[in-house]
C-alpha positions as CSV (number, residue, x, y, z in Angstrom):
1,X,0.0,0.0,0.0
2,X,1.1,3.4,-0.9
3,X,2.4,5.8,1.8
4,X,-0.4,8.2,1.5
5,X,-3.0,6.1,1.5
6,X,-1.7,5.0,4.9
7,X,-0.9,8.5,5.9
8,X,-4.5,9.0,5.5
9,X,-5.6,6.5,7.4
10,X,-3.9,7.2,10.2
11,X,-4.0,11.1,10.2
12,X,-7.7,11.4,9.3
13,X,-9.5,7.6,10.4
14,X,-13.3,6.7,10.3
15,X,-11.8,4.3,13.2
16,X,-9.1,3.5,15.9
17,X,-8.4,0.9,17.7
18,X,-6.0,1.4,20.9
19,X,-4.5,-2.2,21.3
20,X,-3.4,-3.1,25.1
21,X,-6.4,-0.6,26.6
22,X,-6.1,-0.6,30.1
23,X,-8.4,0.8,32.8
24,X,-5.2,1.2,34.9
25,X,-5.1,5.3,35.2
26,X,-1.3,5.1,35.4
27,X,-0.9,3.1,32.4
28,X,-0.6,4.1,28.8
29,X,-3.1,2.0,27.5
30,X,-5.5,3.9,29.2
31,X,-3.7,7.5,29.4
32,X,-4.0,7.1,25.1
33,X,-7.6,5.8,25.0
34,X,-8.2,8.6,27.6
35,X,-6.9,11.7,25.5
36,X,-8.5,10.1,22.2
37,X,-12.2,10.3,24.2
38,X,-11.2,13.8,25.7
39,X,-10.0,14.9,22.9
40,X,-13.1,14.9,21.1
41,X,-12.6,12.3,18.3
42,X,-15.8,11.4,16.6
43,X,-15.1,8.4,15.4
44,X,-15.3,5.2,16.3
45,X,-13.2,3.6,19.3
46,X,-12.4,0.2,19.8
47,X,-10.6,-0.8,22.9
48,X,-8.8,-4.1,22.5
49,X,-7.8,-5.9,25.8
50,X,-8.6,-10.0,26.1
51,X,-9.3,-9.4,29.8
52,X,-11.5,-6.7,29.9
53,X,-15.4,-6.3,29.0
54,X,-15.5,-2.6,29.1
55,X,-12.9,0.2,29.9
56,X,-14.3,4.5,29.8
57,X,-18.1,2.8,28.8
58,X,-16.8,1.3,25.6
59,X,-17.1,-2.3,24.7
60,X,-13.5,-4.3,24.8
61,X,-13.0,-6.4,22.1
62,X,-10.6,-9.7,22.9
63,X,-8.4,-8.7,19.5
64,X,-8.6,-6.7,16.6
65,X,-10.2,-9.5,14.3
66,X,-13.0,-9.5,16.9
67,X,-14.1,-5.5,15.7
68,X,-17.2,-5.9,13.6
69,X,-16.4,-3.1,11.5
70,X,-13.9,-2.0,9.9
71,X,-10.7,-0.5,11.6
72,X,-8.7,2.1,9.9
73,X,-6.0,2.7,12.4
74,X,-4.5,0.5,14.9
75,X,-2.4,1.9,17.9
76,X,-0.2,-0.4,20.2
77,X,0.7,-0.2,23.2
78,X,1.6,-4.0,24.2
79,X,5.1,-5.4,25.6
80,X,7.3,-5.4,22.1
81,X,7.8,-9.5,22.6
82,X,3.4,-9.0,21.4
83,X,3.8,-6.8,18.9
84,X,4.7,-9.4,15.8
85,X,1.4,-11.3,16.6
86,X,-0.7,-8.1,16.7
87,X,0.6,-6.7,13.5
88,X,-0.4,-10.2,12.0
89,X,-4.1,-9.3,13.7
90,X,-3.9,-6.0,11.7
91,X,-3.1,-7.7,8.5
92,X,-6.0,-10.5,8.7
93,X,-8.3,-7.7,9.9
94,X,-7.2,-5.2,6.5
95,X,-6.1,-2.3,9.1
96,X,-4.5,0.2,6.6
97,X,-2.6,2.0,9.2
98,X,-0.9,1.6,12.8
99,X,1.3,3.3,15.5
100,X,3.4,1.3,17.3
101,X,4.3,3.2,20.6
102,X,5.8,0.8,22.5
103,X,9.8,0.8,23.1
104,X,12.2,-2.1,23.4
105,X,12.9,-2.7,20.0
106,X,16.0,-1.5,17.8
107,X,16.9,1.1,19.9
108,X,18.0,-1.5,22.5
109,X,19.8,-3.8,20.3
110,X,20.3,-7.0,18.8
111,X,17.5,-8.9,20.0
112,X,15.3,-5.8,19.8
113,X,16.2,-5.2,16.5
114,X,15.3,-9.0,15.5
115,X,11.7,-7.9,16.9
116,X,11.4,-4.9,14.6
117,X,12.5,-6.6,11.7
118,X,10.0,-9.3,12.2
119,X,7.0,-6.8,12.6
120,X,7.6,-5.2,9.6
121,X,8.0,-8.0,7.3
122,X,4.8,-9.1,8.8
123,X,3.4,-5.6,8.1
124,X,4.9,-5.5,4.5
125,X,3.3,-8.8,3.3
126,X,0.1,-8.0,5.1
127,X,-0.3,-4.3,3.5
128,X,0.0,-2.3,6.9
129,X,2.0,0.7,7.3
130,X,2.8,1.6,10.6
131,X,5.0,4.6,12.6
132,X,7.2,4.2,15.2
133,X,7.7,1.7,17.3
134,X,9.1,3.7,20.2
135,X,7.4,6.9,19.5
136,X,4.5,9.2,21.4
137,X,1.7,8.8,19.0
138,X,0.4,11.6,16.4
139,X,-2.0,14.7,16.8
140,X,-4.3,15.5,14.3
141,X,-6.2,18.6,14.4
142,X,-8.4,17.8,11.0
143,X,-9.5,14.7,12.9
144,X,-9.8,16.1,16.1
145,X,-7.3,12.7,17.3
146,X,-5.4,13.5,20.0
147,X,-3.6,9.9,20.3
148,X,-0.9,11.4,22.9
149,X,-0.7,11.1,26.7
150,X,-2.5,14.5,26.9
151,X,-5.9,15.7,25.7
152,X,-4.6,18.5,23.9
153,X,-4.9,20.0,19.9
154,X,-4.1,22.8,18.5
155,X,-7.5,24.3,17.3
156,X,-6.2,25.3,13.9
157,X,-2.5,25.4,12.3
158,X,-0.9,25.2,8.8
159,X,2.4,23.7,10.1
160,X,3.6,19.5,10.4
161,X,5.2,19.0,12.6
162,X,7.7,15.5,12.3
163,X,9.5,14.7,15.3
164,X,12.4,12.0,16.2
165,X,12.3,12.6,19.8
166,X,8.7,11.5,21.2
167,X,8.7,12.8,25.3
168,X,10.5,16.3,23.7
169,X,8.7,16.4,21.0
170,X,5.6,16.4,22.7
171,X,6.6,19.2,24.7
172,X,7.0,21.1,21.3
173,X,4.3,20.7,20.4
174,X,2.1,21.6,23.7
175,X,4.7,24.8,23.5
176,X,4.3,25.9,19.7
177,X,0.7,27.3,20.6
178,X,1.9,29.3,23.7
179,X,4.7,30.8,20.9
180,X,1.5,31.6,18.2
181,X,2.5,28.7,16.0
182,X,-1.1,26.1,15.3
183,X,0.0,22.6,14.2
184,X,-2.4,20.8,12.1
185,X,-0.9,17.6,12.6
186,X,2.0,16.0,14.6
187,X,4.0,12.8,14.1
188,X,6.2,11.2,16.7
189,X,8.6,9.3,14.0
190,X,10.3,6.8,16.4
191,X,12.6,4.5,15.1
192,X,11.0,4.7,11.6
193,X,11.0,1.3,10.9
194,X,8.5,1.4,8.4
195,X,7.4,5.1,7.5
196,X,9.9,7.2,7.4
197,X,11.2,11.0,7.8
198,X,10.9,11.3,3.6
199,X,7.8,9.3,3.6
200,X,6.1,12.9,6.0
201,X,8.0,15.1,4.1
202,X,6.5,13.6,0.6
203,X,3.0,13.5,2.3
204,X,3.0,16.8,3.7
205,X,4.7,18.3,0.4
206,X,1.1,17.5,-1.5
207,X,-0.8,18.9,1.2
208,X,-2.6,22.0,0.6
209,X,-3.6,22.8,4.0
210,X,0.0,22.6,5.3
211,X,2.0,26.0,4.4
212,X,4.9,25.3,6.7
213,X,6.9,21.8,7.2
214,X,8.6,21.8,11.1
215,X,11.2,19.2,12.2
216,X,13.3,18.0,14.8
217,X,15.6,15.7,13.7
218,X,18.2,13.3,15.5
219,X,19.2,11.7,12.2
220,X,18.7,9.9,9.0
221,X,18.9,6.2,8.2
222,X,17.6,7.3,4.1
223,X,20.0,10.6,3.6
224,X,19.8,10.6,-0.1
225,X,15.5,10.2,0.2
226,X,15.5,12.6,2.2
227,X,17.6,15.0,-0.2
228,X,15.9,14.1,-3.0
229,X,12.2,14.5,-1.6
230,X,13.0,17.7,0.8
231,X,14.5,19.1,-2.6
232,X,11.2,19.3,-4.3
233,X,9.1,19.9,-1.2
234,X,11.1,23.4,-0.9
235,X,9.8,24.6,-4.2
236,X,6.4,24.5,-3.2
237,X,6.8,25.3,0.7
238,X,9.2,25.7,3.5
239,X,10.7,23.3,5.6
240,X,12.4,24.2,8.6
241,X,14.8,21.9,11.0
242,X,16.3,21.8,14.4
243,X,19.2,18.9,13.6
244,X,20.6,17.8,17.1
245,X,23.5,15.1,17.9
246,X,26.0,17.7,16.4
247,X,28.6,16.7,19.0
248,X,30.3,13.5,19.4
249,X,28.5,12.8,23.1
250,X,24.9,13.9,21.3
251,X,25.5,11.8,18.4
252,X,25.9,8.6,20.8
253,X,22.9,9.7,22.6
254,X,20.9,10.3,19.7
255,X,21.8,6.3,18.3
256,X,20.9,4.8,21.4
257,X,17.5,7.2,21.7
258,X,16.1,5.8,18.4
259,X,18.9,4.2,16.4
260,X,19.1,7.5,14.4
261,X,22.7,8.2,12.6
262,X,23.9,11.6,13.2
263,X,26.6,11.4,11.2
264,X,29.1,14.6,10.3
265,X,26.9,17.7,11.1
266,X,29.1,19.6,8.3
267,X,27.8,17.1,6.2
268,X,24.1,17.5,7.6
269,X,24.5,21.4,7.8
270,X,25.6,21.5,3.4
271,X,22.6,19.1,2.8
272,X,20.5,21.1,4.1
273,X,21.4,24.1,2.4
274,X,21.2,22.2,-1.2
275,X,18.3,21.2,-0.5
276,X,16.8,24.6,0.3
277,X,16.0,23.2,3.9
278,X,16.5,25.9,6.6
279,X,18.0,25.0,10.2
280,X,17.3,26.5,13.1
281,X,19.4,26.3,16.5
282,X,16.6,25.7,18.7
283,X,13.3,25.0,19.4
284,X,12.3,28.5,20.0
285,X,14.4,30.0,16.6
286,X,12.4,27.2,14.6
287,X,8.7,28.2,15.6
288,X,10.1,32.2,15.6
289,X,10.9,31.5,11.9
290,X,7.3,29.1,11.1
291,X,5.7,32.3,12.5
292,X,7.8,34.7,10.4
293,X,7.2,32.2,7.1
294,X,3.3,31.8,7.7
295,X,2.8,35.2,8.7
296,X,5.5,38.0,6.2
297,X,5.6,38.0,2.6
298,X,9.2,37.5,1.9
299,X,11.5,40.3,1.2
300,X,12.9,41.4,-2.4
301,X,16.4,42.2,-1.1
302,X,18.3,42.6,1.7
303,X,17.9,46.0,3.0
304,X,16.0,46.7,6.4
305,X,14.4,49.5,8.1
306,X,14.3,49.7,11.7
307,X,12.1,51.8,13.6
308,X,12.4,52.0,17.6
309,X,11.1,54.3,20.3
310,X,14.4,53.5,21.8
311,X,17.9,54.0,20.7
312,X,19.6,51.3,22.7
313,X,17.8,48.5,21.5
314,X,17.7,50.0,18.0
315,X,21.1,49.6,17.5
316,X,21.2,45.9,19.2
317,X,19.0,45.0,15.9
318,X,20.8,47.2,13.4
319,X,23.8,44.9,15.0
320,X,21.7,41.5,14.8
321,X,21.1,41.9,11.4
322,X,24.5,42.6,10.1
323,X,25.8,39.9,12.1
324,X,22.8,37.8,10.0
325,X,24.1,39.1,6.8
326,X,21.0,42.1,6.0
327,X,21.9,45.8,5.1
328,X,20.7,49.0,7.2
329,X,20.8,51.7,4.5
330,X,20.7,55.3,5.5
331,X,17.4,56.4,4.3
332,X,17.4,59.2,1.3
333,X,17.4,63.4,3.1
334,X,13.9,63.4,1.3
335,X,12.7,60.8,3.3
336,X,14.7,62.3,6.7
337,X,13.1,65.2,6.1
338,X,9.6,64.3,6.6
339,X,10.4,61.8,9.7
340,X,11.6,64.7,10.9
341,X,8.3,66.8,10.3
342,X,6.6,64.1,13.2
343,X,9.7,63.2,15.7
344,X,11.6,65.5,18.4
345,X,14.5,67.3,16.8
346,X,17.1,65.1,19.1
347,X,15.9,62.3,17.4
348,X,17.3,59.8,14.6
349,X,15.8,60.3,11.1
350,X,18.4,58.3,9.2
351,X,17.8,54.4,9.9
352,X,17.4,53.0,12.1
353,X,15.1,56.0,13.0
354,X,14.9,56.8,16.9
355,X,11.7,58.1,18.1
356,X,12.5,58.4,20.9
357,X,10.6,57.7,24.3
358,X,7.7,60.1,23.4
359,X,5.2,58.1,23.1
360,X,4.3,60.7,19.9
361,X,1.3,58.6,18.3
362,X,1.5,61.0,15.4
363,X,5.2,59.6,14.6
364,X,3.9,55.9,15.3
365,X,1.6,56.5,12.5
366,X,3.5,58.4,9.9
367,X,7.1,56.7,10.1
368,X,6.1,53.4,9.1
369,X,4.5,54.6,6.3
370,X,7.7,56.5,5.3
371,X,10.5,53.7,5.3
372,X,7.8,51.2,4.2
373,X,7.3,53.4,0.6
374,X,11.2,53.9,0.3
375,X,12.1,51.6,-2.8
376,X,15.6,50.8,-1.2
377,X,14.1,49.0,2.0
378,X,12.7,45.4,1.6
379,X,11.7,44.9,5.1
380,X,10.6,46.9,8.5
381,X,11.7,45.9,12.4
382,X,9.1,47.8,14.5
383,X,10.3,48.3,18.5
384,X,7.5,50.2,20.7
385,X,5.0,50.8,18.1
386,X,1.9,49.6,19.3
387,X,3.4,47.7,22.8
388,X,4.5,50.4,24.4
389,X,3.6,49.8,28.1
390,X,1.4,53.0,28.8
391,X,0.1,51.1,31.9
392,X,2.9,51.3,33.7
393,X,3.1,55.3,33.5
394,X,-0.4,54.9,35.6
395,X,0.4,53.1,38.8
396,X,-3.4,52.6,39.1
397,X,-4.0,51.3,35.8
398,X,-4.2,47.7,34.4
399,X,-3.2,46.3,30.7
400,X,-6.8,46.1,29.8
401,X,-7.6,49.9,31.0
402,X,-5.1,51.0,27.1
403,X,-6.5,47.8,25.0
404,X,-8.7,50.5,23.0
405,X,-6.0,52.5,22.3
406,X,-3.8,49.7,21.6
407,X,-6.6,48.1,19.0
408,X,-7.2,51.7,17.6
409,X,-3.2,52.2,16.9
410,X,-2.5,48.3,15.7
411,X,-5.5,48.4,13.3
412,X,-3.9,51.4,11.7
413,X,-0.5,50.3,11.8
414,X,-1.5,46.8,10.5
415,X,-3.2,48.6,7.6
416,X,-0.1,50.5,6.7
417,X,2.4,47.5,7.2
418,X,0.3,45.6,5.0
419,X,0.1,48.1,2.3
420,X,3.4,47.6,1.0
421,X,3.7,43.7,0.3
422,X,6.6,44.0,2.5
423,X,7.6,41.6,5.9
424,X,7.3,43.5,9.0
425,X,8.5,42.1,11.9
426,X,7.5,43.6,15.6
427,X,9.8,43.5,18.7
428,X,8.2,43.6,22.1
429,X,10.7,43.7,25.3
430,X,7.5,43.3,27.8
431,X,5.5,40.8,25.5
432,X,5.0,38.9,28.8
433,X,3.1,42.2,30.4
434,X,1.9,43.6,27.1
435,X,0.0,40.4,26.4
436,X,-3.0,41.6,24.7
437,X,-1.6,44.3,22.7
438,X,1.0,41.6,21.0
439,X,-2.4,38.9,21.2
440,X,-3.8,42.5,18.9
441,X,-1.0,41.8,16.3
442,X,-0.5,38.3,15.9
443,X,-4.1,37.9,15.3
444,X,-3.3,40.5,12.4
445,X,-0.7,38.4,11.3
446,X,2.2,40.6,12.7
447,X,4.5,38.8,14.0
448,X,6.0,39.9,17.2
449,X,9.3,38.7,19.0
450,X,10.9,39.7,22.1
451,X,14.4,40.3,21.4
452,X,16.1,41.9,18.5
453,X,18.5,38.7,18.2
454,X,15.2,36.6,17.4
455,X,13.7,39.3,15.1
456,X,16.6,39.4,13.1
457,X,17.0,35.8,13.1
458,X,14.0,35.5,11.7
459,X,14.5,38.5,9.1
460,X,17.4,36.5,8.0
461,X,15.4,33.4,7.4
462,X,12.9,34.9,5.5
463,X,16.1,36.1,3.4
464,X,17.5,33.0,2.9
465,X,13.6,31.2,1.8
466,X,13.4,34.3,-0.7
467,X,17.4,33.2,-2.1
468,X,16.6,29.1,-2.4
469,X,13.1,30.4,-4.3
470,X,15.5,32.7,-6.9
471,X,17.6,29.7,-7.5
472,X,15.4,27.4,-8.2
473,X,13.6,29.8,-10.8
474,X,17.1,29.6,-12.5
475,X,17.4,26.3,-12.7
């Protein structure tokens, strides 16, 4: 059977079964079956346990074959020594898909590895595809499937998200929402015994609702697959990558996590950048540059504006992005002259333009609009326009008392940033007391970061995406 049929199956299923359900609270066969109900999944469950007549007011069915009905996807949760003879169960019974979360397999060696090789020849002759074993399950938000320990979906999202680590990964993906970053669906790869890192990347390549491609990555046991598909993946949408194991003691850990190879990260690092693939140092870098790619058109050149209501961290950006490899052009004396029309005579009108601490909503308004319409800049970082932290001038006050003014100044500034075709990106010191007024501009589709390192970062991706895109039109 085809990957994508499979992929289907699993990621969208009329059915699951959750083999080795358990009305044990502290196990996982009932933690999975648990989040599946919680979740909302309106499907149908079939809890499979020989011992058991009923677990959360669902019928138990002895095995898999015993399920009337069809069963699209199986997930396992058994000792691994079980495993071969369920995957057989799945093969009579015509399951198209599985997810095998269970560990002690080729991660652990030898005789583990015997066990893994047995359940997918089993699962090749029968027509199953599975993922995993030793992974955390999947989330799907399409099918409202949370088959995870935890309850939890991201309402809406255009990213995948493919992990290699299952525990961290998991944590990612609870955290990407918290960041402004929806995932529509989340794979826990495992040892990819059977589907594989170039098998999500093909599948997620053809899919329309997915805009971004996320990954953390320990390794690859298919290098050149991988090149191949993420090659032609990237001409249609990004893919973004956190690659760890890049030191001899993380490579080791990485093998013995999930059998990954690390391999030379040089080597890693120049694939990457053939195939148009860009890496991110972290898990907080990756989701600031998802949000930066869903949200910013991408920029023509390399030439930035920066505007700040503070000169300090004005020229920490203007030194973020060199480091990054962007341009801060001095702005034409035409264009100096009419910043200088709306800001204090002591302040900057060259770039990056200082507004100083004012608070001058006039100047909010007007400079934007002026380094935005300059043909020589191909992208704006915004510092204290529309977050400044009025509240805190008013001892009395609360965030909520400004959120008219702030929704009065971002609607206007959103309008203006969006006139140009042009990626603005927003930095925010206090984002963490300025909630709502950020909450204001994300929901925009603004961006908003809280360092200049991270906002340049980004810049700098968005860069790089708009350089692989050129190339490729060469080809």
């Amino acid at each position: 059977m085809q990957s994508k049929d499979s992929l289907d199956a699993i990621t969208n299923p009329s059915s699951v079964a959750v083999v080795g359900a358990s009305k044990d609270a502290f196990k996982w066969g009932h933690m999975l079956l648990a989040a599946i109900i919680k979740g909302g999944y309106q499907g149908k469950i079939y809890p499979i346990n020989p011992k058991e007549p009923e677990i959360e007011g669902l019928k138990v069915y002895p095995r898999v074959t015993d399920v009337p009905d069809k069963v699209d996807l199986a997930i396992i949760v058994v000792p691994a020594t079980v495993v071969p003879s369920i995957m057989k169960d799945c093969a009579d019974k015509g399951v198209k898909g599985a997810i095998i979360i269970t560990s002690g397999f080729g991660e652990t060696g030898a005789e583990g590895k015997k066990i893994e090789n047995d359940v997918v020849e089993i699962a090749r002759k029968g027509g199953v595809r599975f993922i995993g074993p030793n992974c955390m399950g999947i989330c799907s938000s399409k099918a409202k499937l949370s088959a995870l320990m935890v309850p939890f979906l991201h309402e809406k999202g255009e990213v995948a998200f493919i992990s290699q680590s299952g525990g961290y990964g998991m944590q990612l993906y609870l955290r990407a929402s918290a960041m402004g970053v929806g995932i529509s669906t989340f794979i826990s790869s495992g040892n990819e015994a059977d589907l594989t890192t170039p098998d999500y990347i093909r599948y997620f390549g053809e899919d329309e609702s997915v805009k971004v491609i996320a990954m953390y990555m320990e390794g690859l046991k298919q290098g050149r697959e991988f090149y191949e598909v993420a090659k032609e993946v990237t001409k249609k949408k990004p893919i973004v990558v956190i690659k760890v194991g890049t030191t001899d003691v993380g490579s080791k850990t990485a093998s013995s996590h999930t059998g990954a190879l690390s391999g030379s990260d040089k080597i890693y690092d120049a694939m990457f950048k053939q195939a148009g693939i860009i890496r991110a140092r972290d898990a907080s870098e990756m989701f600031d540059i998802v949000k930066g790619l869903l949200y910013s058109p991408l920029p023509k050149g390399n030439k930035v504006g920066i505007i700040s209501n503070s000169g300090g961290i004005a020229v920490e950006t203007a030194d973020s992005l060199i480091e990054n490899g962007l341009t801060i052009p001095t702005l034409p004396e035409e264009r100096q002259k009419k910043i200088l029309e709306v800001i204090p005579a002591f302040g900057n009108p060259r770039n990056p333009v200082d507004l100083t601490a004012s608070l001058n909503m006039n100047s909010f308004l007007k400079v934007p609009d002026v380094l935005l319409g300059d043909p020589d800049i191909d992208g704006l970082i915004t510092i204290g326009l529309g977050t400044s932290i009025m509240h805190t001038m008013f001892p009395d006050s609360k965030p909520e008392d400004f959120l008219g003014i702030y929704k009065w100044l971002n609607d206007q500034l959103t309008a203006t940033y969006k006139k140009y075709g042009k990626p603005v990106l927003v930095i925010n010191p206090s984002a963490d007391i300025d909630i709502e007024a950020s909450k204001l501009l994300e929901q925009a589709r603004i961006p908003v970061y809280t360092t200049p390192e991270r906002a340049a970062d980004v810049m700098a991706a968005l860069w790089k995406r708009k350089q692989n895109l050129d190339k490729i039109e060469k080809m």
